[in-house]
C-alpha positions as a Markdown table, in Angstrom:
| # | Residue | x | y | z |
|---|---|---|---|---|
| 1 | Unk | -31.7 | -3.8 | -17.3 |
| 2 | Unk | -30.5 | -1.1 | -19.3 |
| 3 | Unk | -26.7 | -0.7 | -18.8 |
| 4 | Unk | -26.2 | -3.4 | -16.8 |
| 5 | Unk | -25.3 | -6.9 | -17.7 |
| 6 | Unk | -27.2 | -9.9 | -16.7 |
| 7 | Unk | -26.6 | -13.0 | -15.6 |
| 8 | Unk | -28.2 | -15.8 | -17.5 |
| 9 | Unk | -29.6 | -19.1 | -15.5 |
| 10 | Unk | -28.9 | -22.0 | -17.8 |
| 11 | Unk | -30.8 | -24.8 | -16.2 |
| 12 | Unk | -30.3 | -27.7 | -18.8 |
| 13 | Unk | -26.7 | -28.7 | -19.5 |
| 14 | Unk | -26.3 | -30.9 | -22.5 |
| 15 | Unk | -25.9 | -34.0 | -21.1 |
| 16 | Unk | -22.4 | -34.9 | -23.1 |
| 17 | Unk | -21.2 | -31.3 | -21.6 |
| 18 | Unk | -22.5 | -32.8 | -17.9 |
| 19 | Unk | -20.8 | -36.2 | -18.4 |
| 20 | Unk | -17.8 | -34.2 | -19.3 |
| 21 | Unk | -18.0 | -32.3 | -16.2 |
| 22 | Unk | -18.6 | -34.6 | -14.0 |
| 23 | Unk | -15.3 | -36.9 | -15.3 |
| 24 | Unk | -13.2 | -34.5 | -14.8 |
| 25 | Unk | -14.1 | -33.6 | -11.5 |
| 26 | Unk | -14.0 | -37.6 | -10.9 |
| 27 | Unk | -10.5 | -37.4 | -11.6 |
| 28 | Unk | -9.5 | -34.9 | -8.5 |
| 29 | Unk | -11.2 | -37.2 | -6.2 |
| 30 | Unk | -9.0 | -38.6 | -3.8 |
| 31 | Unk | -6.3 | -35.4 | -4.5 |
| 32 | Unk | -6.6 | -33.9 | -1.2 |
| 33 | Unk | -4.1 | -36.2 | 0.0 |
| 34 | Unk | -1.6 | -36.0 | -2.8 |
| 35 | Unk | 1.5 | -33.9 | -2.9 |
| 36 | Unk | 0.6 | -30.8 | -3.5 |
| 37 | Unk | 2.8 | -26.9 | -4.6 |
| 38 | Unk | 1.7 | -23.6 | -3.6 |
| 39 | Unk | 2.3 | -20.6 | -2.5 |
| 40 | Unk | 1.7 | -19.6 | 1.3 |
| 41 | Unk | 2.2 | -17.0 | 3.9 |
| 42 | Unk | 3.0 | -17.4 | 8.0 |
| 43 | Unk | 1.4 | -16.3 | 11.0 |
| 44 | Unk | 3.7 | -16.1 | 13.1 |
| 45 | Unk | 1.5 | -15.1 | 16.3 |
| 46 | Unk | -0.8 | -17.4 | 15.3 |
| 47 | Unk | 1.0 | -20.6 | 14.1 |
| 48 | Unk | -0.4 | -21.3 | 11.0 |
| 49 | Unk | -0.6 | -20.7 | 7.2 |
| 50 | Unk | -2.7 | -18.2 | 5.4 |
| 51 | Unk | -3.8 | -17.7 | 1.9 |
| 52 | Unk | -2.4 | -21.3 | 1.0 |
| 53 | Unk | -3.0 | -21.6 | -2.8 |
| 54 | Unk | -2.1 | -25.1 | -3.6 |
| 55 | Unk | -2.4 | -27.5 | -6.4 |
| 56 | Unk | -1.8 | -31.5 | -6.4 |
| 57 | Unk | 1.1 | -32.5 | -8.3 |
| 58 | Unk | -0.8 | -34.4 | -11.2 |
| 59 | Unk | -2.5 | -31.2 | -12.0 |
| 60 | Unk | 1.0 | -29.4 | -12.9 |
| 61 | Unk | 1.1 | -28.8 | -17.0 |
| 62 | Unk | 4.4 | -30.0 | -18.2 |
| 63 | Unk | 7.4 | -27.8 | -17.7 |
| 64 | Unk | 5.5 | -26.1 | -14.7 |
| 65 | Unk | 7.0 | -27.2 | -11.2 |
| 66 | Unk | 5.0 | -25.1 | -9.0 |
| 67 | Unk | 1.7 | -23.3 | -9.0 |
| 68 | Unk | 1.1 | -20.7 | -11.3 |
| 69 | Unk | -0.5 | -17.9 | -8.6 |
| 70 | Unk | 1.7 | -15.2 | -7.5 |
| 71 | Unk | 1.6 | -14.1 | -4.2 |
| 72 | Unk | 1.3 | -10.2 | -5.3 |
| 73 | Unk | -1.8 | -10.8 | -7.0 |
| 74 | Unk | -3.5 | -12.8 | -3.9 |
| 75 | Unk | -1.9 | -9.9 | -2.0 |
| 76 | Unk | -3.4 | -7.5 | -4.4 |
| 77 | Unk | -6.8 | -8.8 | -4.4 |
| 78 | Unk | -7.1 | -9.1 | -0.3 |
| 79 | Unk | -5.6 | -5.4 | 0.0 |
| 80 | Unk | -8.9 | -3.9 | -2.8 |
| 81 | Unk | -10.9 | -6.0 | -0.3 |
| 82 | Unk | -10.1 | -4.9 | 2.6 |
| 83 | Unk | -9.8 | -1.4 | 1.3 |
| 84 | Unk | -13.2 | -1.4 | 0.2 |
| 85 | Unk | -14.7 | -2.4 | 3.3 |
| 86 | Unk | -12.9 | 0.3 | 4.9 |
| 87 | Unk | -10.6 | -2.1 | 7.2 |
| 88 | Unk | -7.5 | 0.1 | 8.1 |
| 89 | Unk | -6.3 | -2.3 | 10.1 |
| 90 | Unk | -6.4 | -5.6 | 7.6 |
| 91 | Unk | -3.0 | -7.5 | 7.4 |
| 92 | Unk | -3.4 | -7.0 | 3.7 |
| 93 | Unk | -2.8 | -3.0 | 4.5 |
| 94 | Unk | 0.7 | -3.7 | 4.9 |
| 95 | Unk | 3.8 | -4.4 | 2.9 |
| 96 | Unk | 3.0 | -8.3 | 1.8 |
| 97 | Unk | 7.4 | -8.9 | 0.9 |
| 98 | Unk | 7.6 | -7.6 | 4.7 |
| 99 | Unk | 5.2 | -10.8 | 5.9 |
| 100 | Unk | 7.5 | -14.9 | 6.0 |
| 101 | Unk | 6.0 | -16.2 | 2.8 |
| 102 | Unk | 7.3 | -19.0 | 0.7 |
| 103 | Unk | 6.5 | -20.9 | -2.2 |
| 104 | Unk | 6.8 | -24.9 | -2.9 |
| 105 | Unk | 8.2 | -26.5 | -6.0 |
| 106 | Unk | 8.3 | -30.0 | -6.9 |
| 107 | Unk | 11.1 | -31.6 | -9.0 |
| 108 | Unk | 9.9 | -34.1 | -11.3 |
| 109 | Unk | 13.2 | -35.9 | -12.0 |
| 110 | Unk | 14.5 | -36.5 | -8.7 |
| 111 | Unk | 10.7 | -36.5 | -7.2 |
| 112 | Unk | 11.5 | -33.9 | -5.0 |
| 113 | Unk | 10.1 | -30.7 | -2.9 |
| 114 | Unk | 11.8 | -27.4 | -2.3 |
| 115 | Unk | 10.4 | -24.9 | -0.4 |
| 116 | Unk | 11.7 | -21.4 | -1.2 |
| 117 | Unk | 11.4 | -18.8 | 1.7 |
| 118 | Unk | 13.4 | -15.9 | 3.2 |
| 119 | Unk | 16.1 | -15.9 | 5.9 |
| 120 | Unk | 13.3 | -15.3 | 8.2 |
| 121 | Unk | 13.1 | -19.6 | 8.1 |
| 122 | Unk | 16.2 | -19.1 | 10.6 |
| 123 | Unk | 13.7 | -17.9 | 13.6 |
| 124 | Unk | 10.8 | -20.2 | 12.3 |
| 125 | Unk | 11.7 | -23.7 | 11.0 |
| 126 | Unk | 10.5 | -25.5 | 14.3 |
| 127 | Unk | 7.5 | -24.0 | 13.4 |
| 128 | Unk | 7.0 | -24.0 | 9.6 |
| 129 | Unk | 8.2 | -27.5 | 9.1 |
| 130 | Unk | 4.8 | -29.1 | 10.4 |
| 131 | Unk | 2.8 | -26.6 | 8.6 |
| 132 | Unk | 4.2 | -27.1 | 5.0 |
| 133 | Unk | 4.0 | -31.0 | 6.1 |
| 134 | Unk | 0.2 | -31.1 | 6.8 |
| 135 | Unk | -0.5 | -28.0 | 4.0 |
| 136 | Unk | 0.9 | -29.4 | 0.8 |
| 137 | Unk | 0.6 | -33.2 | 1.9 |
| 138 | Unk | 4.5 | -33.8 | 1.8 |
| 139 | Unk | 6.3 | -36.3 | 3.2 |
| 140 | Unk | 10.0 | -34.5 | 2.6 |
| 141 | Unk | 11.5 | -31.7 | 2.0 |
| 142 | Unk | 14.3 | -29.5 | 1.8 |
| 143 | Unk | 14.6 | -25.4 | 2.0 |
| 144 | Unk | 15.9 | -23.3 | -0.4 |
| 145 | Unk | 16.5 | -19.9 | 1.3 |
| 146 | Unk | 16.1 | -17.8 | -1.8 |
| 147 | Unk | 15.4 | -13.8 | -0.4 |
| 148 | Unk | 11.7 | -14.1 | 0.0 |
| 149 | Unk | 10.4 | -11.3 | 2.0 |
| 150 | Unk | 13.7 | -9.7 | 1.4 |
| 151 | Unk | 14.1 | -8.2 | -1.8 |
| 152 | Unk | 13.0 | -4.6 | -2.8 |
| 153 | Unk | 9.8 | -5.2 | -4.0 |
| 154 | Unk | 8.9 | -1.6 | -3.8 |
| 155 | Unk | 8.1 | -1.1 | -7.6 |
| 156 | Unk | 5.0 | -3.5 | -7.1 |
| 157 | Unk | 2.7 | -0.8 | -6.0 |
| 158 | Unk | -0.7 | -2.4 | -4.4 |
């Protein structure tokens, strides 16, 4: 394989390295139903979420109240795809501030949620509110409207 690189098959993990693993994945079970932050876009003709990148709340490092992804690089990522497979027509073709997005954060001393989305939230609570609830596993929440969607973002070339 001259030039290239190769990818390497390890078939035998040590077994401490294995055990290790295998813990630590043992300690996500069961977190699909915990309180979870993220970041997430609407459909609006479609009613639902899209490109929901969430964590549960006791993976968050300390000092960290929401998830660490931001939605220009998820944006960023679908728009190469899309690009590449020549799909003109691809959501991710168009301006991602110009699409309702949001992002959830999670308070740790009053053990609480805000979600932080645009003043688009006005047209589309009645139907965001169920989403974010069944999404990110929350029980209550409050929103923050904080410009998302909004702002001039057009110095973020994609």
């Amino acid at each position: 394989m001259s030039g290239e690189e190769s990818i390497r098959i390890n078939r035998n993990m040590p077994r401490e390295l294995h055990e290790e693993v295998m813990s630590e994945m043992a300690s996500y079970d069961g977190n699909a139903f915990e309180p979870q932050v993220g970041i997430f876009w609407l459909d609006v003709e479609n009613e639902e979420l899209f490109d929901v990148k969430a964590i549960p709340i006791s993976s968050l490092r300390e000092g960290i109240n929401t998830i660490t992804v931001l939605h220009k690089d998820i944006w960023a990522k679908n728009y190469y795809r899309a690009k590449a497979r020549g799909k003109s027509d691809s959501i991710y073709m168009r301006d991602y501030t110009q699409i309702p997005r949001g992002r959830v954060f999670y308070n740790r001393k009053t053990n609480t949620f805000k979600v932080k989305v645009g003043h688009w939230i006005d047209q589309y609570e009645a139907m965001l509110t169920p989403l974010i609830r069944e999404e990110f596993n929350l029980k209550s929440f409050e929103y923050d409207i904080d410009g998302w969607g909004e702002r001039d973002f057009s110095s973020l070339k994609i």
